[in-house]
C-alpha positions in Angstrom: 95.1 75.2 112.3 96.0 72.8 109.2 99.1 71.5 109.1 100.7 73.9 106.6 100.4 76.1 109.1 101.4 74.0 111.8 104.7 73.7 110.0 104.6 77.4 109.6 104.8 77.6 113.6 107.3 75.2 114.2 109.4 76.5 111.4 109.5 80.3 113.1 108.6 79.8 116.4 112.3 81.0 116.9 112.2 83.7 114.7 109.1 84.8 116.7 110.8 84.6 120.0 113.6 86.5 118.9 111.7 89.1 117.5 110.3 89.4 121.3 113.5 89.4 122.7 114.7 92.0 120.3 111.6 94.4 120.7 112.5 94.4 124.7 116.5 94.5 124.4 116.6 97.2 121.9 120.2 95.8 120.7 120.4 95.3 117.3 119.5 92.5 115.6 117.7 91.0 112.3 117.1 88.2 110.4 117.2 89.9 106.9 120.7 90.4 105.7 121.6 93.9 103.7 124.4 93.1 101.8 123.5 92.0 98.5 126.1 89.2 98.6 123.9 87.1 101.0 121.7 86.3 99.0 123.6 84.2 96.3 125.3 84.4 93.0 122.0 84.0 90.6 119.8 86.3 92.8 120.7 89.4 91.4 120.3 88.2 87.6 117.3 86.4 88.7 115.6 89.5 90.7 115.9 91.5 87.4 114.7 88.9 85.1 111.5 88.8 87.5 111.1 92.1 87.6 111.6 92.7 83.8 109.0 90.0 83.3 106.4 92.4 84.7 106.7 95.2 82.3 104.4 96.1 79.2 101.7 93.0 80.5 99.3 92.7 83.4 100.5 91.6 86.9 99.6 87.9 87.6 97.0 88.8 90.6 93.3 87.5 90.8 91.0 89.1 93.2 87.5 89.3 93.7 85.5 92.2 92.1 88.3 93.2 89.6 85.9 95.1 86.7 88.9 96.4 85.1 92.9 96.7 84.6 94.6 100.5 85.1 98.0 101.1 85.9 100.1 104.1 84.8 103.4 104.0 86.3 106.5 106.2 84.7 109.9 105.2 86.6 111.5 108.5 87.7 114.1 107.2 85.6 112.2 107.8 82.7 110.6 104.5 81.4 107.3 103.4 80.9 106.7 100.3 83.5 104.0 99.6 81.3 102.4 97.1 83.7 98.2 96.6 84.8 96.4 95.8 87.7 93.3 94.7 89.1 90.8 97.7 89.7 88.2 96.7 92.4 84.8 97.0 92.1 84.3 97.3 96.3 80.9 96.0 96.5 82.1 92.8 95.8 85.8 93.2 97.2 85.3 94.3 100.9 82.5 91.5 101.5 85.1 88.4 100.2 87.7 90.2 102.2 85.2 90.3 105.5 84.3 86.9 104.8 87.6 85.7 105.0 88.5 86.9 108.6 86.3 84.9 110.7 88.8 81.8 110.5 91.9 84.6 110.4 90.6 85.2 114.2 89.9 82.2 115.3 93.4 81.0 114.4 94.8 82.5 117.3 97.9 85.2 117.5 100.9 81.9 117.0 99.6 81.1 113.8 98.9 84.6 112.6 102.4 85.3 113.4 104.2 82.5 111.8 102.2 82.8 109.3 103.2 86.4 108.6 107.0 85.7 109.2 106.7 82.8 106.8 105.3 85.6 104.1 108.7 87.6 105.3 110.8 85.1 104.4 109.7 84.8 101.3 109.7 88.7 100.5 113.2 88.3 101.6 114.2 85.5 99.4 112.9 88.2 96.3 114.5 91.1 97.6 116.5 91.7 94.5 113.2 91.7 92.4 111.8 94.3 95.0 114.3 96.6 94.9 114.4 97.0 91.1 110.7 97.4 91.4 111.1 100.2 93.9 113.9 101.5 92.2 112.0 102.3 89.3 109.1 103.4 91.2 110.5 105.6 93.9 113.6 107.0 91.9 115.6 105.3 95.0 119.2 104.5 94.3 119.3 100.7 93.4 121.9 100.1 96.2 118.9 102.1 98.5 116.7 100.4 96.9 117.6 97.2 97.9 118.2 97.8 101.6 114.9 100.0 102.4 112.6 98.2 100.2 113.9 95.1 101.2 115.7 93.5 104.5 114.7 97.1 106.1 111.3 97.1 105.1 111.2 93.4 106.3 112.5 94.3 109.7 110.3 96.7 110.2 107.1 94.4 109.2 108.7 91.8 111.3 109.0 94.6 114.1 105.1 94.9 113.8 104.5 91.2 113.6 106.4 90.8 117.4 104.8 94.1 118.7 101.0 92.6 117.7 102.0 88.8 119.1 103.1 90.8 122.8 100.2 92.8 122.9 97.6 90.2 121.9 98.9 87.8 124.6 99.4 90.2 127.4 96.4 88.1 128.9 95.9 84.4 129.5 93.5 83.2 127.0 91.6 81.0 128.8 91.1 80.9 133.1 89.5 79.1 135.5 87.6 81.9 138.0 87.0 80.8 141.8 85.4 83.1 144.3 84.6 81.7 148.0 81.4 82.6 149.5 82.3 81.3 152.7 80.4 78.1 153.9 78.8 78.2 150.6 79.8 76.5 147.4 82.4 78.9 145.8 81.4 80.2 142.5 83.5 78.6 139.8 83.5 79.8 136.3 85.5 79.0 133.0 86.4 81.9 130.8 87.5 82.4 127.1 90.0 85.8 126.3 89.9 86.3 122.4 91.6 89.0 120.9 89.2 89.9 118.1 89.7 92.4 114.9 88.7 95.4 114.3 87.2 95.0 110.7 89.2 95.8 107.2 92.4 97.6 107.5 93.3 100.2 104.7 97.1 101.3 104.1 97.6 103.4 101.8 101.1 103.6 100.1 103.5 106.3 99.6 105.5 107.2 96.4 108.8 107.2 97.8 109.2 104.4 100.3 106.6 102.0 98.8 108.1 99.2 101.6 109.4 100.5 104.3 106.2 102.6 105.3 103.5 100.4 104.2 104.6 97.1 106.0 104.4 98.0 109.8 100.8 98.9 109.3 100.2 96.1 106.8 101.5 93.6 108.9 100.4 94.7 111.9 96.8 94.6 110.7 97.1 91.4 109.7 98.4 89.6 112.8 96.2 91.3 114.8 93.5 89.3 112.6 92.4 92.3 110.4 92.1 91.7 106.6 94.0 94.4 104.7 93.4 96.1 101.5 96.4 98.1 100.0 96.1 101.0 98.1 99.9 102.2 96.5 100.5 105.0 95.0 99.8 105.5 91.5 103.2 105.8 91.0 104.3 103.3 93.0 102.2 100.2 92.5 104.3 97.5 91.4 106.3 97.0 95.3 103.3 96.6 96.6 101.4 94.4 94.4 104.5 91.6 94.8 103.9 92.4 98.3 100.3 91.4 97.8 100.8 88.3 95.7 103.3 86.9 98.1 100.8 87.3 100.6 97.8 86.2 99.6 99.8 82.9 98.0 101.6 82.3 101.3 97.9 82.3 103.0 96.3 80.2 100.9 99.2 77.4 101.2 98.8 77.6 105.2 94.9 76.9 104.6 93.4 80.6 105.0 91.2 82.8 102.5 93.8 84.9 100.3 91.1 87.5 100.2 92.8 88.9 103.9 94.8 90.7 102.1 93.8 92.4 98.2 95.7 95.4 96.0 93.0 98.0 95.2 94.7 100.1 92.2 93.0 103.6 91.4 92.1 104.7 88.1 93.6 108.1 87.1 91.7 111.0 89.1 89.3 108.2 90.9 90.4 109.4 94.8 90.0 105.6 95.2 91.8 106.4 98.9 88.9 108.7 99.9 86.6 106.0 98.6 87.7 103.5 100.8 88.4 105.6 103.7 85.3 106.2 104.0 83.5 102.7 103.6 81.7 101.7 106.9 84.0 98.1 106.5 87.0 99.8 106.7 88.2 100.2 110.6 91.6 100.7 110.8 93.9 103.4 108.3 97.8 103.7 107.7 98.7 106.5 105.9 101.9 108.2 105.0 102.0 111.2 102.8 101.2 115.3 102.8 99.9 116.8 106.1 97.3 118.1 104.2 95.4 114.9 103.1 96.8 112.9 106.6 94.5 115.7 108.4 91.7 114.8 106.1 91.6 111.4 107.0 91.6 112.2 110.8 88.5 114.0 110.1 86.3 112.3 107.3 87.1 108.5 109.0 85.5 108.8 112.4 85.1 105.0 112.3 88.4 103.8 111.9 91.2 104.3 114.0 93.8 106.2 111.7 97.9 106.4 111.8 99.4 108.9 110.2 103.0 110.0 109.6 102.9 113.7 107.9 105.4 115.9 107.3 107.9 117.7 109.7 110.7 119.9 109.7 113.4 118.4 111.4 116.1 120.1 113.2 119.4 120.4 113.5 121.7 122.5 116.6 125.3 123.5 115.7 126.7 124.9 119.2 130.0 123.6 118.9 132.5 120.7 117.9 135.5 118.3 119.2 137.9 117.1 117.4 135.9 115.5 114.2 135.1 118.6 112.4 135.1 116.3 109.1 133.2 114.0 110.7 130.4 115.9 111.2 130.3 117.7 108.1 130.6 114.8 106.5 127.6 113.4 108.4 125.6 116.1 107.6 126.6 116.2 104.3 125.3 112.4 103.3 122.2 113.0 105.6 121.4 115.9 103.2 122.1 114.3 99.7 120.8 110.7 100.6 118.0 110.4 98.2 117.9 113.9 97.3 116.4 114.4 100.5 113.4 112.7 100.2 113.0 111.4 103.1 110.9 112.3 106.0 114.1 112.1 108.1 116.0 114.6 106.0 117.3 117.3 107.9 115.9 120.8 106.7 116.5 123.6 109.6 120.0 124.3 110.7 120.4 126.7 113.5 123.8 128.0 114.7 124.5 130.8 116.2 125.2 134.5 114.3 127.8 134.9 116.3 129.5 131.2 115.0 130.6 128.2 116.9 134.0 126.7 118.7 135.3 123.8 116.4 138.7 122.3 118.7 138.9 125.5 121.1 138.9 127.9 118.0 135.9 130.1 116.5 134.4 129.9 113.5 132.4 132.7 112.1 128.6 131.4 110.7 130.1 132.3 107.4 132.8 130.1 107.5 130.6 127.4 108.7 128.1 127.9 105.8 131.4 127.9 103.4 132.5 124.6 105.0 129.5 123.0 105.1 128.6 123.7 101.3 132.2 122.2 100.7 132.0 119.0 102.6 128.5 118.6 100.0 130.3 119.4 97.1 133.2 117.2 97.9 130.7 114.2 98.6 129.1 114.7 95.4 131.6 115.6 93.1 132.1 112.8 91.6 128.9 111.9 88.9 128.9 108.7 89.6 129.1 108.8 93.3 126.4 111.5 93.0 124.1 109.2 91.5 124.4 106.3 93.7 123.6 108.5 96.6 120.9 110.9 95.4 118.6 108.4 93.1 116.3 110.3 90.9 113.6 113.4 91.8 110.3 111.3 92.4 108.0 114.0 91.3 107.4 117.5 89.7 106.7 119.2 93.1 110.3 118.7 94.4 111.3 120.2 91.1 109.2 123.2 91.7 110.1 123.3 95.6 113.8 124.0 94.1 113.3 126.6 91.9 111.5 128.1 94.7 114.2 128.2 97.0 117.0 129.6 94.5 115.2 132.9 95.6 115.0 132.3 99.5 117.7 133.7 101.7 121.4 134.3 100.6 122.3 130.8 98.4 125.2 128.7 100.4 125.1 126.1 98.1 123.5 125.7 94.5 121.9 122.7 93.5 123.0 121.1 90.5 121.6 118.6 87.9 123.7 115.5 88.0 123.9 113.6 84.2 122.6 109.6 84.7 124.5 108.0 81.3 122.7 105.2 82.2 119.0 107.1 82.5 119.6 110.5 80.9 116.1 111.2 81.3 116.1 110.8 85.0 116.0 114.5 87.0 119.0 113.8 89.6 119.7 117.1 91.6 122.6 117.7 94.4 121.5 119.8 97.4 120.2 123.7 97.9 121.6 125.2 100.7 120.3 128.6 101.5 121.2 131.2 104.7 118.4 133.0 106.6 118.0 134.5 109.8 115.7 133.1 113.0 113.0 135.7 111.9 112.7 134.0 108.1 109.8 132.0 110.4 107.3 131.7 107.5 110.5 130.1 105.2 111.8 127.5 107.7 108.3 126.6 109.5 107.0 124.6 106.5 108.0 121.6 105.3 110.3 121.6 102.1 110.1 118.1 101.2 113.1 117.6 99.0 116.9 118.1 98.5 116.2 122.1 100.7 118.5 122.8 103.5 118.0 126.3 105.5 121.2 127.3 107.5 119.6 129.6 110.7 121.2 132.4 111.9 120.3 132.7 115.7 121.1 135.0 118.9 122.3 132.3 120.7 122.8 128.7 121.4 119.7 128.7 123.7 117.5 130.9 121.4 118.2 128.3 118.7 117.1 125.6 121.7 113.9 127.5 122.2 113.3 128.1 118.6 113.3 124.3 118.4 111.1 123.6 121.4 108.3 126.2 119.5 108.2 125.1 116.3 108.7 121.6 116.4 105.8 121.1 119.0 103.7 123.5 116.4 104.7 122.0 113.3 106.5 118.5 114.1 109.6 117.0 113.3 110.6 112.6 112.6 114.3 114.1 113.6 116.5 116.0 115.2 119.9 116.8 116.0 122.3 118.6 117.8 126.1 118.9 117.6 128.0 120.3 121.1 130.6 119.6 123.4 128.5 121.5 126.6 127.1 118.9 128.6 124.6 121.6 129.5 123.5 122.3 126.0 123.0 118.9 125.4 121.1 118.6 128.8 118.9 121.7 127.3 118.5 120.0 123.9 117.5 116.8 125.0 114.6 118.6 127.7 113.4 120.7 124.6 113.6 117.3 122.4 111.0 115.8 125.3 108.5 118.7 125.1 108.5 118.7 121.5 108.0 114.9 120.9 110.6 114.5 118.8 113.5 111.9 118.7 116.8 113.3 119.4 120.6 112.6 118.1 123.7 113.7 119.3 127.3 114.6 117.7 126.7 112.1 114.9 130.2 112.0 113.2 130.5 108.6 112.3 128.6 105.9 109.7 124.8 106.2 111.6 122.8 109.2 110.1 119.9 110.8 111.4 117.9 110.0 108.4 118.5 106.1 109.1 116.8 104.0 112.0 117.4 100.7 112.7 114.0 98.6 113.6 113.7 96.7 116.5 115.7 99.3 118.3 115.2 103.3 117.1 111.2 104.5 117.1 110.8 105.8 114.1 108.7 109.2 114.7 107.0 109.3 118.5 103.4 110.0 117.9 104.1 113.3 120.4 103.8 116.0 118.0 102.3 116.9 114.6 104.4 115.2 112.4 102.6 111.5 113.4 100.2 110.4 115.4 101.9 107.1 115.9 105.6 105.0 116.3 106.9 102.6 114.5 106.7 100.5 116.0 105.1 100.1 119.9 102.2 98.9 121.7 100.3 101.9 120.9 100.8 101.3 117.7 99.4 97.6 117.5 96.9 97.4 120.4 94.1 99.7 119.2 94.0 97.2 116.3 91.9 94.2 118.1 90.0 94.0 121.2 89.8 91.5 123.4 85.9 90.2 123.7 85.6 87.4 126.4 82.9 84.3 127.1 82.6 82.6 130.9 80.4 80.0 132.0 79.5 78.5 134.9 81.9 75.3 136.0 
């Protein structure tokens, strides 16, 4: 270990052990502050200078094998980023990158780590330059922007970091073996534990949370002494290559090849992701994206091990309601609009019962529910400004098309509406569709309508909508789901059906946590139990199929 990185240690060794104590406590906790505040007077005018300084030149990275500079990336807010990046030639790439791990392993898991949390700290002390880059790039809010892309997406790398470090020291990594043989000599033997990589990892980046779903992989490759190559998003390059830089210049100041960790930027059309998933040198896979191209890589990648988040449709129960009506409308209402609903964790099926629901001992027909619920959207948008803050900016043309689609689905509860940006009036910023169906509408609300789509599900009953649930989530997959009652016994039911299905489970959320939020180091994000991933963010499943342990004994 030099001694940069001996300083490294000492100077998070703490950090580290908190992180450990946080991962078992599951209390909340982190190290990265959210509120903007924290981080200074000049960092907000200094994030945006950096960032601007980007645009309309090529990023400062230098990489092995670069044969060319591409980059293409339109902010959903309608500017030109104008910025290039390397473009690997991966004949020459992938061999620096393989060189480069040998003295990654042998460093041990305490220096990967602080390391690692050393990079995180200095991510964090650039959050403001992040979150305008993923602002632009994701069409996120820039007050979402900021928290997800940064201190979130930092929790949740750090999350990874702590997860690797208790896996990869579960066993001693040295011991003395003794075994009597009676008036013999006993057999004495020394022997050596080392927790060794799997080969190059591969993450592959996601338009609209460039961060927060590329880190735990990312990270969690890397302290489990994998060398990384990340592939973003064309359209969402620019998080990812500061990611990248911070990296690689953090590593090379601790003493350690910056090649453990390289940006690999497709050309338009190239498939680069295919390309690489396929290379023999690649061993371990993060993905997060379509189910379509997640189930791909679980097929064409037989020698890597592959984690995948795809797409769910997550569910919501209405049986009935205290005393916070408001509440939960209102709840519902900001886990709908929060970036247009492009989140995995969006809400999309609503079932309550044809028959309606009790809100404070009195009934309310499903009509009236529908009426209220389109209201308590309305009143949370109504204000442009308000609106804009919450719902960021469409990311792409398919959520565009998704919404046009569903004007003609069902009976329409709520309309969406184009929201003007005077700031970005080329930006596409639409309030919710809500649309009414029945439980037998199964071929509209058993796909996935990745955007600002609500469906509002008439069912027999309470427990029909339970079972409903049960099916299709364990057939399709969910990241969420909800339920709203004041029946101890529905919620008993929900909860059982929320176990067979895989699928994490809320209850009477009326207050300021969402079901589209998690908080790391204490929610799972997705379980790995049903279609919708493979994996959690984060556990030990997620981190200890990323190293082996190979030993060495001698005789003593």
């Amino acid at each position: 270990m030099t001694a940069t990185a001996e300083q490294f240690t000492v100077r998070h060794r703490e950090t580290l052990d908190r992180a450990l104590q946080a991962i078992r406590e599951r209390a909340f906790w982190t190290p990265y502050p959210e509120m903007p505040k924290a981080y200074g007077e000049q960092a907000a005018a200094d994030g945006k200078a950096a960032y601007d300084g980007y645009l309309g030149g090529p990023f400062p990275l230098t990489q092995p094998g670069t044969d060319e500079l591409v980059g293409a990336e339109k902010s959903p807010y309608g500017l030109d980023l104008g910025v290039t990046y390397p473009h690997p030639d991966l004949d020459v790439l992938l061999p620096a990158m393989q060189a480069a791990m040998p003295q990654w392993r042998d460093a041990g898991p305490d220096a990967r780590a602080t390391v690692l949390i050393e990079a995180l700290a200095r991510l964090n002390a650039r959050t403001n330059e992040i979150a305008h880059a993923v602002h632009h790039t994701s069409g996120q809010a820039f007050g979402m922007a900021f928290q997800a892309g940064g201190p979130h997406a930092q929790d949740r790398g750090l999350e990874a970091v702590a997860y690797a470090y208790a896996a990869q020291t579960a066993q001693v990594a040295a011991a003395e073996w003794e075994k009597p043989q009676g008036p013999k000599p006993a057999l004495k033997m020394a022997k050596k534990f080392t927790a060794v990589p799997r080969g190059i990892g591969l993450v592959i980046g996601c338009n609209t949370f460039p961060t927060w779903n590329s880190y735990p992989g990312l990270f969690a490759s890397l302290a489990t002494g994998n060398a990384v190559v990340v592939k973003p998003h064309p359209n969402a390059i620019l998080p990812l290559a500061i990611t990248v830089a911070v990296l690689r210049d953090t590593l090379a100041e601790a003493g350690f090849d910056p090649n453990l960790v390289a940006l690999a930027v497709e050309k338009p059309g190239e498939g680069l992701a295919k390309v690489l998933a396929t290379r023999p040198e690649v061993r371990v896979i993060d993905y997060t994206g379509s189910t379509e191209f997640g189930q791909w890589l679980e097929r064409n990648a037989p020698q890597a091990v592959v984690y995948t988040e795809k797409a769910g449709i997550n569910t919501v129960i209405v049986d009935s309601v205290a005393d916070d009506y408001k509440g939960m409308l209102g709840n519902l209402a900001f886990s709908f609009s929060l970036y247009s609903g492009q989140m995995c964790t969006t809400p999309q099926n609503i079932f309550v019962p044809r028959d309606g629901i009790t809100v404070a001992g009195e009934h309310k027909s499903f009509d009236d529910f529908a009426s209220d619920l389109a209201g308590a959207v309305e009143k949370l948008l109504g204000d442009d400004a308000r609106a804009n803050a919450l719902l960021g900016a469409v990311c792409n043309a398919g959520v565009s098309e998704r919404l046009k689609q569903a004007e003609s689905v069902g009976k329409t509860v709520l309309a969406s509406r184009t929201v003007a940006n005077p700031e970005y009036p080329d930006a596409q910023v639409r309030t919710p569709l809500i649309a009414a169906i029945d439980a037998a509408d199964t071929a509209v609300y058993t796909g996935e309508w990745f955007g600002p789509i609500s469906f509002l599900i008439a069912a027999d009953s309470t427990d029909a909508a339970i079972e409903t649930f049960r099916k299709t989530v364990s057939e399709h997959g969910a990241i969420t789901a909800s339920v709203y009652s004041t029946d101890d016994d529905v919620i008993a039911k929900t909860e059982d059906a929320a176990l067979d299905a895989g699928v994490n489970l809320s209850v009477n959320l009326t207050g300021g946590v969402y079901v589209n939020q998690s908080a790391a180091f204490s929610d799972f994000h997705a379980t790995g139990a049903n279609p919708a991933a493979n994996s959690a963010l984060s556990d030990l499943a997620y981190v200890a199929n990323r190293f082996r342990v190979v030993q060495s004994r001698r005789h003593i």
